[in-house]
C-alpha positions in Angstrom: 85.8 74.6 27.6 83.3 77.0 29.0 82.0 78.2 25.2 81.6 74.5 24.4 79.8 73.6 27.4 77.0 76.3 26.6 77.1 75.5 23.2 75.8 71.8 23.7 73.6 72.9 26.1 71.6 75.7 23.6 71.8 72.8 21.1 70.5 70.5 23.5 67.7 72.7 24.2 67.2 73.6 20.3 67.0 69.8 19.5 64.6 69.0 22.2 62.5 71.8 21.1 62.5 69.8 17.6 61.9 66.5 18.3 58.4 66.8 17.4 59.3 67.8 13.8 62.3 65.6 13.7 62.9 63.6 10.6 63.1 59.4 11.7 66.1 58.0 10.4 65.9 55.6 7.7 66.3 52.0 8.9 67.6 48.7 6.9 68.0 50.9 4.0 71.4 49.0 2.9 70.9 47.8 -1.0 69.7 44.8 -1.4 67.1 42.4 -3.7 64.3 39.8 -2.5 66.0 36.2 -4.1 62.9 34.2 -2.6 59.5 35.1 -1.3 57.3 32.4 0.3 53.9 32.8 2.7 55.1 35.8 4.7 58.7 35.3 5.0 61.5 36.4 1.9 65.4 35.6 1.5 67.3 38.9 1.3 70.2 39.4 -0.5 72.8 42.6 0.0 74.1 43.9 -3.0 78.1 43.5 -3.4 80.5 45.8 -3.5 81.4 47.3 -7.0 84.9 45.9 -7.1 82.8 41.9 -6.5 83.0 39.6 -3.4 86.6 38.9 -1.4 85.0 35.6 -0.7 83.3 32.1 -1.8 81.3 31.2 0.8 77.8 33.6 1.5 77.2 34.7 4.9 73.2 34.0 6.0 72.0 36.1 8.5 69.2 34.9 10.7 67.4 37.0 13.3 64.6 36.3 16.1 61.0 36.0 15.0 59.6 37.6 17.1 61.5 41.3 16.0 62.0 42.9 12.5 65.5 41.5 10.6 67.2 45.0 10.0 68.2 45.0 13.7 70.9 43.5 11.3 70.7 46.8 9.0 69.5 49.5 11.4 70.9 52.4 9.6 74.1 53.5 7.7 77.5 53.3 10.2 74.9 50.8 12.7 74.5 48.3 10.2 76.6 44.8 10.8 74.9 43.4 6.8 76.7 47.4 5.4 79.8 46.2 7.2 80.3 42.8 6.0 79.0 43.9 2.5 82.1 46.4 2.4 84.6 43.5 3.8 83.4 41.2 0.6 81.0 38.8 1.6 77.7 37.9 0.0 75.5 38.8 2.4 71.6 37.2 2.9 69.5 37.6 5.7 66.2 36.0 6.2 63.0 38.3 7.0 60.5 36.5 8.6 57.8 38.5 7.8 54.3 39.5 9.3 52.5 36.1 10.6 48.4 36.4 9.7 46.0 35.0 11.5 45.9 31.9 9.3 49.7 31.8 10.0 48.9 30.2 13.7 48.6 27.0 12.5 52.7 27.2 11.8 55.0 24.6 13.3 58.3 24.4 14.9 59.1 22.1 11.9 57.6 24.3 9.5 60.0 27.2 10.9 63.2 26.3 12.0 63.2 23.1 9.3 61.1 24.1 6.0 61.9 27.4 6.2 65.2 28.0 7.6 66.6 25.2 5.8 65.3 26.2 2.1 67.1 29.6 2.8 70.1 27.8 3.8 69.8 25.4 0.7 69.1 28.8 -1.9 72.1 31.0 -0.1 74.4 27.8 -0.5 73.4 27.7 -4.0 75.6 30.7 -4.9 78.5 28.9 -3.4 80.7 26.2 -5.1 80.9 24.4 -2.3 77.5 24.6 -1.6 77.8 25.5 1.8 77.0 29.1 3.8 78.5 30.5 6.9 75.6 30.8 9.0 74.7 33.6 12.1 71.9 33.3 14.8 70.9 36.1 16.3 68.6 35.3 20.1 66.0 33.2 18.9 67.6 33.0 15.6 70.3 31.4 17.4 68.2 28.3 18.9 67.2 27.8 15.7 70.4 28.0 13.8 72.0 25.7 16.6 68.9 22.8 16.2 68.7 23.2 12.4 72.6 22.6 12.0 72.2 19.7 14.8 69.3 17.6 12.9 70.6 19.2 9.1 74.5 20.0 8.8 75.0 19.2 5.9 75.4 22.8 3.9 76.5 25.0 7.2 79.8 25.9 6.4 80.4 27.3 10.2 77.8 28.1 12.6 77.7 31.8 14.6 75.6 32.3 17.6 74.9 35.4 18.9 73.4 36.3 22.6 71.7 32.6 21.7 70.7 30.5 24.7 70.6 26.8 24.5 70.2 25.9 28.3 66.4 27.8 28.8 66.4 26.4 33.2 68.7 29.4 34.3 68.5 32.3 36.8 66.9 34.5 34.3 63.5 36.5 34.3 62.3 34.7 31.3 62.9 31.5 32.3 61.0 32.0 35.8 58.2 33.2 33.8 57.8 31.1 31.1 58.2 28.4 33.8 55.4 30.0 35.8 52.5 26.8 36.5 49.9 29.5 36.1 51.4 30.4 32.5 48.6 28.4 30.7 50.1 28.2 27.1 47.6 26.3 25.6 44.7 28.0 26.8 46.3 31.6 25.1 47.0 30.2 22.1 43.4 28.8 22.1 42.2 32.7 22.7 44.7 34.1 20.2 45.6 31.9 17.8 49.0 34.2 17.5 50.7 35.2 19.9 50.1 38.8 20.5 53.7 41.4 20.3 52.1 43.8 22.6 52.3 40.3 25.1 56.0 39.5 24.6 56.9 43.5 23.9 55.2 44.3 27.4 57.2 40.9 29.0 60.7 42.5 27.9 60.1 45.9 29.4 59.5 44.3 32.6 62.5 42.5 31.7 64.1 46.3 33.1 60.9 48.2 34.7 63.4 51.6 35.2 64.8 51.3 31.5 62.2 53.9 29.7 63.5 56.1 32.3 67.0 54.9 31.7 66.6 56.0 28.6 64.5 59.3 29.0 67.8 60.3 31.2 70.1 59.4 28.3 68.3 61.7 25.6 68.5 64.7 27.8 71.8 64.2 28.6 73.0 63.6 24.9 70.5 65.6 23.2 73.0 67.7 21.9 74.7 65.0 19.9 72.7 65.2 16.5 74.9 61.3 15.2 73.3 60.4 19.3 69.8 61.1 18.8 69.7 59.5 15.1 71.0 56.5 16.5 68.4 56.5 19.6 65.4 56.5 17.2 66.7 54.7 14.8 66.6 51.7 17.6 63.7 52.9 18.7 62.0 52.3 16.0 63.3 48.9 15.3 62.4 48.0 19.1 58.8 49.0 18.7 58.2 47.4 15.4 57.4 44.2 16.9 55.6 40.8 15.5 53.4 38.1 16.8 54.3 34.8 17.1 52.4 31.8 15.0 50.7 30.2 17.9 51.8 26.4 17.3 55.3 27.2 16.9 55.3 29.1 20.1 53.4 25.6 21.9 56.8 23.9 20.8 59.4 26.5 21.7 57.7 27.2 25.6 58.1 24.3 26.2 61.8 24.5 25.5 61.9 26.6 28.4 59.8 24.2 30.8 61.4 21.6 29.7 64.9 22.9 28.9 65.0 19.7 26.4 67.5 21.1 24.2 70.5 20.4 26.7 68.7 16.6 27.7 68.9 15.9 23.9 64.7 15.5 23.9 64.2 17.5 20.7 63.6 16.4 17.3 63.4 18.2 14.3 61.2 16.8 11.3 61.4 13.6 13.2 64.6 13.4 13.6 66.7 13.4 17.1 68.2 17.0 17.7 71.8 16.6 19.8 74.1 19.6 20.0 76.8 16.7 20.2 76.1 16.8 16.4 77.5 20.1 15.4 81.0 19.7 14.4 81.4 22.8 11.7 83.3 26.0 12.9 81.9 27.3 15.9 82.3 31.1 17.2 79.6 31.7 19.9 78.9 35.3 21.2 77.6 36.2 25.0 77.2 39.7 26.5 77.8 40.2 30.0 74.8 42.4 31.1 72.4 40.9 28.7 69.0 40.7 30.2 66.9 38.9 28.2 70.0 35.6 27.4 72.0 35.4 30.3 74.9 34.9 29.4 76.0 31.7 31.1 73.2 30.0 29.3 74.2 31.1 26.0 77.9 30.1 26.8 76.9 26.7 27.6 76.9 25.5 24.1 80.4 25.5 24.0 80.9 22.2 26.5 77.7 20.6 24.0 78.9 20.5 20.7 81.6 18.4 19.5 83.3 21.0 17.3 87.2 20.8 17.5 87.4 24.3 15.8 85.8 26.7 18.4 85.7 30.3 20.1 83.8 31.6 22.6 84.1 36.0 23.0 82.6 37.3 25.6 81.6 40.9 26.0 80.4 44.1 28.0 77.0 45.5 26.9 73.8 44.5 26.4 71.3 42.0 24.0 71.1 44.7 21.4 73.3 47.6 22.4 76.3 46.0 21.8 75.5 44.5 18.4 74.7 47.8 16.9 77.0 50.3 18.8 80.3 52.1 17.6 82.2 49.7 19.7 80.5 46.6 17.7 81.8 48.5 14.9 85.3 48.6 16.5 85.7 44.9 17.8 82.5 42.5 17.3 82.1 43.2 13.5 85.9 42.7 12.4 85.9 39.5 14.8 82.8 37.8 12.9 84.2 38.9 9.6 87.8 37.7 10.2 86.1 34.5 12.1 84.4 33.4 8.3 87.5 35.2 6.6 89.7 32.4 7.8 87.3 29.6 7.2 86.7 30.8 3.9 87.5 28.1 1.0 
């Protein structure tokens, strides 16, 4: 007990030593091929298992906006697209890309309906039924829930993960974002986009002591060489941040101000958006110490929709933590695959 004690502890100072020279982990590295590249944003699809797909219907993957997709992919073992690859599915996931500075002029509709909904109608197109299981991921999620609202028609069941729908709740986000002196216009008019260091700096004060937190955490565990690959791996996903195409964000704040999704006062493309009007499969997802969705506003959905086939699991950890930990690996992984596993026909 004794040898191994000093053992970590001389590796922990030999690997602190290193960091410095440390080679980062490789991130989103899973196989896969760009099926569809448009503006900035492309459809991704994972390459199948040699033995082919257990499955018929594709799985599409759809993360926030506002960070990079292979959150979804972050690095071999941490990866929930390696997983479901290996379990048979046909896996896509859309990348939203870098927005440019003539990308400001990009609407909610333009998103969340033009986009989102021609990579739902080319994943479909590689099932007979023409239909894909669809997951949201945060803001991936609102958008996932309002597309499949307004557009069901090829959404073959509908996950939502750490995805909010009701935006006036006890959160720090919603205060904020709520805030009268939070002039929305006036900062797109400055920026056009809106800037990541912005929204990166607003989810660190999300958790002020959290850089500490997490200084605390690599000295403790620095020792643990499958620990510290996993640390930068995420943090290098969480500091690869995008801005936000000004006019879409105009239409999404005021989501939060006006928390219209729940009072059935968005439209989509014109058309009415009512969460009444998703009937597919439903699994939502909620994490109890999430700090950027609380999780009673993500949970919400499930008295909103009309679906007679639905699940609500609920569990510890965090917004991200838990979606790419071991234990995700253990429990929330095989629950999403064996959710579409079921539902598959």
């Amino acid at each position: 007990m004794t040898q191994s004690i000093a053992s970590n502890d001389s590796k922990r100072i030999w690997n602190l030593l290193g960091l410095p020279f440390r080679k980062k982990p490789l991130v989103g590295v899973s196989p896969s091929d760009v099926v569809h590249h448009e503006n900035k944003w492309r459809l991704i699809r994972y390459r199948s298992r040699p033995e082919g797909l257990a499955f018929r219907t594709p799985v599409l993957l759809v993360p926030s906006l506002i960070n990079r997709h292979y959150v979804l992919d972050l690095m071999p073992g941490k990866s929930l697209a390696e997983y479901l690859v290996a379990q048979g599915h046909d896996v896509f996931v859309l990348d939203w890309g870098t927005p440019e500075n003539e990308d400001r002029y990009l609407t909610f509709d333009d998103i969340c309906d033009r986009y989102l909904g021609r990579a739902l109608r080319l994943t479909s197109a590689y099932s007979e039924r023409n239909q894909a299981h669809v997951l949201g991921y945060c803001m991936g999620g609102i958008l996932t829930a309002i597309h499949t609202a307004a557009r069901p028609g090829r959404v073959a069941s509908l996950v939502q993960l750490a995805a909010p729908v009701r935006f006036h709740d006890d959160g720090l986000l919603s205060a904020w974002m709520r805030t009268p002196s939070f002039d929305v216009d006036t900062m797109i008019a400055a920026y056009g986009n809106v800037p990541w260091q912005l929204m990166q700096s607003a989810f660190h004060l999300l958790r002020p002591t959290l850089s500490l937190s997490k200084a605390v955490g690599l000295l403790d565990r620095a020792w643990n060489d499958e620990f510290l690959d996993g640390f930068f791996a995420l943090e290098t996903w969480g500091n690869d941040n995008v801005s936000l195409p000004g006019e879409f964000f105009r239409r999404f704040a005021r989501m939060y101000r006006d928390d219209d999704l729940v009072r059935n006062a968005m439209t989509l493309g014109g058309d009415p958006v009512h969460l009444a009007d998703i009937r597919c499969p439903f699994l939502a997802v909620t994490f109890e110490h999430d700090n950027i969705v609380p999780w009673r506003s993500a949970a919400e959905v499930m008295t909103l929709i009309s679906s007679e086939d639905k699940q609500h699991i609920h569990l510890p950890g965090g917004h991200v933590g838990a979606v790419v930990s071991k234990s995700a690996a253990r429990g929330l992984w095989p629950q999403i695959s064996g959710f579409w596993a079921q539902r598959d026909r």
